[in-house]
Residue, then its C-alpha position, 0 to 999 in steps of 0.5 A: x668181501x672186497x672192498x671198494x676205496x675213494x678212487x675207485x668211485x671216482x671210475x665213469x666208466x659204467x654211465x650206460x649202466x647206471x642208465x639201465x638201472x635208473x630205468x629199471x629202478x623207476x619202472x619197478x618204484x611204478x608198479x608198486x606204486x611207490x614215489x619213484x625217486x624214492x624208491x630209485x635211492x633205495x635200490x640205489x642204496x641197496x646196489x652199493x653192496x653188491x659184489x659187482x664192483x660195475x653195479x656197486x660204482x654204478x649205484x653211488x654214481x647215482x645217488x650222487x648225482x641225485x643228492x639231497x634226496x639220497x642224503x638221510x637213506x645214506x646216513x642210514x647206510x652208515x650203520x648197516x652190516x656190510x662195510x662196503x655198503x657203509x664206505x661208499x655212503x661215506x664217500x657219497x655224503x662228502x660228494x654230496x656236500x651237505x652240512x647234515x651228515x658231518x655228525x654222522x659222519x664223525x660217529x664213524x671215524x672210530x668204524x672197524x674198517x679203514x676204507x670207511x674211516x678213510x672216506x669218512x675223514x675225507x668227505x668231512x673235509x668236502x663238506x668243510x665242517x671246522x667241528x672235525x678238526x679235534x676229531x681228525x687230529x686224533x685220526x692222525x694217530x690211526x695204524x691204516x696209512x691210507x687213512x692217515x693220508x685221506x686225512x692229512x688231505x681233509x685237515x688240508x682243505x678245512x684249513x684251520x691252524x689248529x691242524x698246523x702242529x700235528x701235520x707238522x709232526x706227521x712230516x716225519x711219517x715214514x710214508x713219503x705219500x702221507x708226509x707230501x700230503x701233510x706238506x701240502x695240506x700245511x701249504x693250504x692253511x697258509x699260516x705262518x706256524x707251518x713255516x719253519x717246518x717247511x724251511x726244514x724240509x728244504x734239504x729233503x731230496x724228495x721233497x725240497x722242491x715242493x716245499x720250496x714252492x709253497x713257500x713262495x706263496x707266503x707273502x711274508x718279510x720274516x719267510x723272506x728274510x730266514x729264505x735268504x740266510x739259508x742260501x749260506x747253507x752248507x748244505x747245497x740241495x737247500x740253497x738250491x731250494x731257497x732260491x726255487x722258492x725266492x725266485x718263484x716268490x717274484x719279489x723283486x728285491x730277490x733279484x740280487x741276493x739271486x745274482x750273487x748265487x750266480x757265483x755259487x760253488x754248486x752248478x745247480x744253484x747257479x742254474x736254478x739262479x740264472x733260470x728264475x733271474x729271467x722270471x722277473x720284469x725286465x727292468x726288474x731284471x736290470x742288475x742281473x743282465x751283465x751277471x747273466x752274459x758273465x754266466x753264458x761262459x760257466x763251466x757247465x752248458x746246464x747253467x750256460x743254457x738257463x742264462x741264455x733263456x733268462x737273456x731272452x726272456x728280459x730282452x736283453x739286446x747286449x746279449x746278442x754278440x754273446x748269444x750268437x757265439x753260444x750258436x757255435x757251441x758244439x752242445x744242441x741245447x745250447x743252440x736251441x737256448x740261444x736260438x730261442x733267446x734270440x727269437x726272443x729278443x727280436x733284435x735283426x742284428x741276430x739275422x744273419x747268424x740264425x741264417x747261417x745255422x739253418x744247416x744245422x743237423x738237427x731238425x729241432x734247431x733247423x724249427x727253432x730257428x724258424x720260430x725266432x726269424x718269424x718272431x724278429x720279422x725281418x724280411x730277408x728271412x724269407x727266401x731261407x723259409x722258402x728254401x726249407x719247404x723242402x727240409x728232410x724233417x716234416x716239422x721243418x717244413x710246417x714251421x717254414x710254411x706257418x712262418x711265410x703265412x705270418x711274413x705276407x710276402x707273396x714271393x711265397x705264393x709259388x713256391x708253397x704251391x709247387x711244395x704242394x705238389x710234392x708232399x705227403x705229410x698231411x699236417x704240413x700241407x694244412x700249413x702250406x693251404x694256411x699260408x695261401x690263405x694269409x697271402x692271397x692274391x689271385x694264384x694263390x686263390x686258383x690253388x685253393x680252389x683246385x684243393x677245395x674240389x680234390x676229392x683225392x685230397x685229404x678232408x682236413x686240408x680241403x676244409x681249411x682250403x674252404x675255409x681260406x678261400x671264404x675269409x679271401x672272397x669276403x675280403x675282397x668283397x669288402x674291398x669292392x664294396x668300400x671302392x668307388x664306382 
C-alpha cells in the first residue's frame, strides 16, 4: 500500500470533499443514533487508511480540525495493522498539540515503518515535550533519512541543549538536506556549544552562508571575537563568510574590521565587505564613507557596484562627484547602482547628471532614474518626466506619470491628458488617471470625469477615475465649507 508522508497531509486541495464526508458522516452518526461527533472520528479514523489518497487527506484533514475530540481514537490508531492508518495519526496528534499523546507517540518511535517513525518524531516536536529529547537522539542513528532529518527538525524546536552535541555530529551526514536541518535545528537552540560547530562550517560552499546567518544571531563577545580571527583565514569562502555574519550581526564595532576587508585580495570578500558597510547607521558608518568612495575605483563593477549602493544607503553626499562619473561606466549595473545612490542621497547637485542619462538604452536605467529624481524633488526634474510620457518602454511611462503625481506640478496636467489620448497599457494609464487625481484642478477634474463614464475604458481605470474625482470633490467641499461667505 502506498504510503502517505508529512507533506502530503499538508495538501487542501480536497476541502469540497471533506465537506461531503462530514456531511455524510453526520447523517449516517443520525440514523443510527449515534452522538454525531463521535461517530464522524470513527469514520474519519477509518478514512485514513483508505487507498484514496483525496478521502485518506480528506480524513486527516478533518480529524485535525476537530482536534481534542479526535485525540484518544487516533491514539488508538497508533497500534492499528495498517501503517498508513497509524502514519497519518502520528502526524494528526502533532497537529493537534496535545500533551496527552507524547507517551503514545514515543511507543512508536521504534514502529517497522519510516513514514511513521518519521511523523512520530515530528509531531513530538510540535507538541514540545522535552521528555523526547533522549529518545530522539537515539532516533538520529535510524537507516531512513527522512526520518533523520524530521527529527533533527523535532530536536530543533524542543530547543534543549541537550541535543547540541549529537546534531553536531550529524553535520557530517552525507545528506546535505539532513546536515542543513541540523544547522538550522542547532541555530534554534541558540546555545553557545553549537558554536564552534558553525564556525567550522563557514568554509562549507553549500552551506557557508547559511551559517553565517545563524551566527550572527548569537549576541555574544566570544562568536565576535573568534568571527574576526577568522577574516585571516587563508581560506577565502570563510572570510567571505565571517564577514556575512559580522556584518549582518549589525555591531557597530564590526564596521572597521569591515573596512579593512575592503582591501582584501578576493573580489568576493571585498564586495560582501562593501555591501553590509551600508547596513549600518550613517553615523555608525562614518569611518567607512571614504574607504567606500576608495572602492567605487576597484577592479571589479561587482565591488564598484556593492560601494555605490552602500554609498546610498548612508547618504553620503561626498560621494556624489564620485557617483555621477560611475554614470558613465559603460556596465548597466553600475548606472542602475549609481542611480539608486543617488536617489538615495537626495542631493539636487545629482540633477542634472540623472538628467543628461535620461537617454539611456535601457529602459531599467531610464525607471531607475525616474525613481531617484522624484526621491531628490527638485522641480527642474519635471518637464524631463513630462517628456518621457512618451518613452518606448510602458514601465517608463508609468513611473513618469507616478512621479508628476508625486511632484504636484499642474504643467503636467495637460500633458497626462493628451498621453491618455494615445496609450494602451492599461497599468500605465491607472498611473496617468492617479497623477490627475494628486494635481487636481479643474481640467484635470473634466478628464476625469469623462474617464469615470467611458464604458469603452478599462474597468480598473474608471474606478480609480471614481475614485480620484470623489477624494477632489471632498476636497474642494472642505475648501468651501471653511471659506467665508
Amino acid at each position: 500500500m502506498r504510503m502517505i508522508k508529512r507533506y502530503e497531509l499538508l495538501s487542501c486541495r480536497h476541502a469540497k470533499l471533506m465537506v461531503l464526508l462530514i456531511l455524510l458522516f453526520g447523517i449516517c452518526a443520525v440514523c443510527l443514533g449515534q452522538d454525531p461527533l463521535e461517530a464522524r472520528v470513527e469514520k474519519l479514523v477509518r478514512g485514513l487508511g483508505d487507498e484514496d489518497p483525496d478521502i485518506s487527506y480528506a480524513s486527516a484533514d478533518g480529524l485535525a480540525d476537530i482536534g481534542e475530540p479526535a485525540v484518544d481514537p487516533l491514539i488508538k490508531a497508533l497500534k492499528d495493522d495498517d501503517p498508513q492508518v497509524r502514519s497519518l495519526a502520528a502526524r494528526v496528534l502533532g497537529e493537534i498539540k496535545t500533551q496527552k499523546a507524547a507517551d503514545p507517540l514515543l511507543e512508536v518511535l521504534d514502529d517497522p515503518f519510516p513514514e511513521v517513525r518519521m511523523n512520530a518524531s515530528y509531531s513530538l516536536g510540535l507538541i514540545g515535550d522535552t521528555e523526547a529529547v533522549e529518545p530522539l537522539i537515539g532516533l538520529l542513528e535510524d537507516e531512513d533519512e527522512e526520518v533523520v532529518r524530521y527529527t533533527v527538525i523535532a530536536l530543533g524546536r524542543l530547543g534543549d541543549p541537550r541535543a547540541v552535541e549529537p546534531l553536531s555530529e550529524v553535520l557530517d551526514s552525507e545528506s546535505l538536506d539532513v546536515r542543513r536541518e541540523a544547522m538550522h535545528s542547532l541555530g534554534e537552540i541558540g546555545d553557545l556549544g553549537a558554536v564552534d560547530p558553525l564556525l567550522d562550517l563557514l568554509a562549507d560552499e553549500k552551506l557557508g552562508t547559511s551559517a553565517a546567518y545563524i551566527l550572527s544571531r548569537f549576541e555574544s563577545e566570544q562568536v565576535f571575537g573568534k568571527l574576526t580571527v577568522l577574516l585571516d583565514s587563508r581560506d577565502p569562502t570563510t572570510r567571505t563568510n565571517a564577514v556575512t555574519a559580522l556584518g549582518n550581526g549589525r555591531d557597530p564595532e564590526a564596521v572597521p574590521f569591515l573596512v579593512e576587508m575592503l582591501d582584501d585580495r578576493s573580489p568576493g570578500v571585498r564586495r560582501e565587505a562593501a555591501y553590509y558597510l551600508g547596513h549600518f547607521e550613517p553615523e555608525e558608518a562614518a569611518p567607512a564613507e571614504q574607504p567606500l568612495i576608495d572602492a567605487l575605483g576597484d577592479s571589479e563593477p561587482e565591488v564598484r557596484e556593492a560601494a555605490a549602493r552602500s554609498l546610498g544607503k548612508i547618504g553620503s553626499k561626498e560621494a556624489v562627484p564620485s557617483l555621477e562619473e560611475l554614470l558613465q561606466d559603460k556596465n548597466q549595473n553600475l548606472h542602475v547602482a549609481a542611480v539608486a545612490a543617488l536617489g538615495d542621497i537626495g542631493d539636487p547637485e545629482a540633477v542634472d547628471s540623472l538628467i543628461a542619462l535620461l537617454g539611456d538604452e535601457a529602459w531599467l536605467v531610464r525607471s531607475g532614474i525616474v525613481q531617484s529624481l522624484v526621491e531628490i524633488g527638485d522641480p527642474q526634474a519635471v518637464d524631463p518626466l513630462i517628456s518621457l510620457l512618451g518613452d518606448e518602454h510602458y514601465r517608463v511611462r508609468r513611473s513618469a506619470a507616478e512621479g508628476l503625481g508625486k511632484f504636484g506640478d499642474r504643467r503636467a496636467v495637460g500633458p497626462l491628458l493628451k498621453a491618455l489620448e494615445t496609450e494602451r497599457e492599461r497599468d500605465v494609464r491607472i498611473e496617468e488617471v492617479r497623477a490627475l487625481g494628486e494635481l487636481g484642478g479643474p481640467e484635470a477634474i473634466e478628464g476625469l470625469s469623462r474617464i469615470s463614464t467611458d464604458m469603452e475604458e478599462y474597468r480598473n481605470v474608471r474606478t480609480v477615475a471614481e475614485e480620484a474625482l470623489g477624494k477632489l470633490k471632498g476636497e474642494e467641499g472642505a475648501v468651501n465649507t471653511s471659506s467665508p461667505s
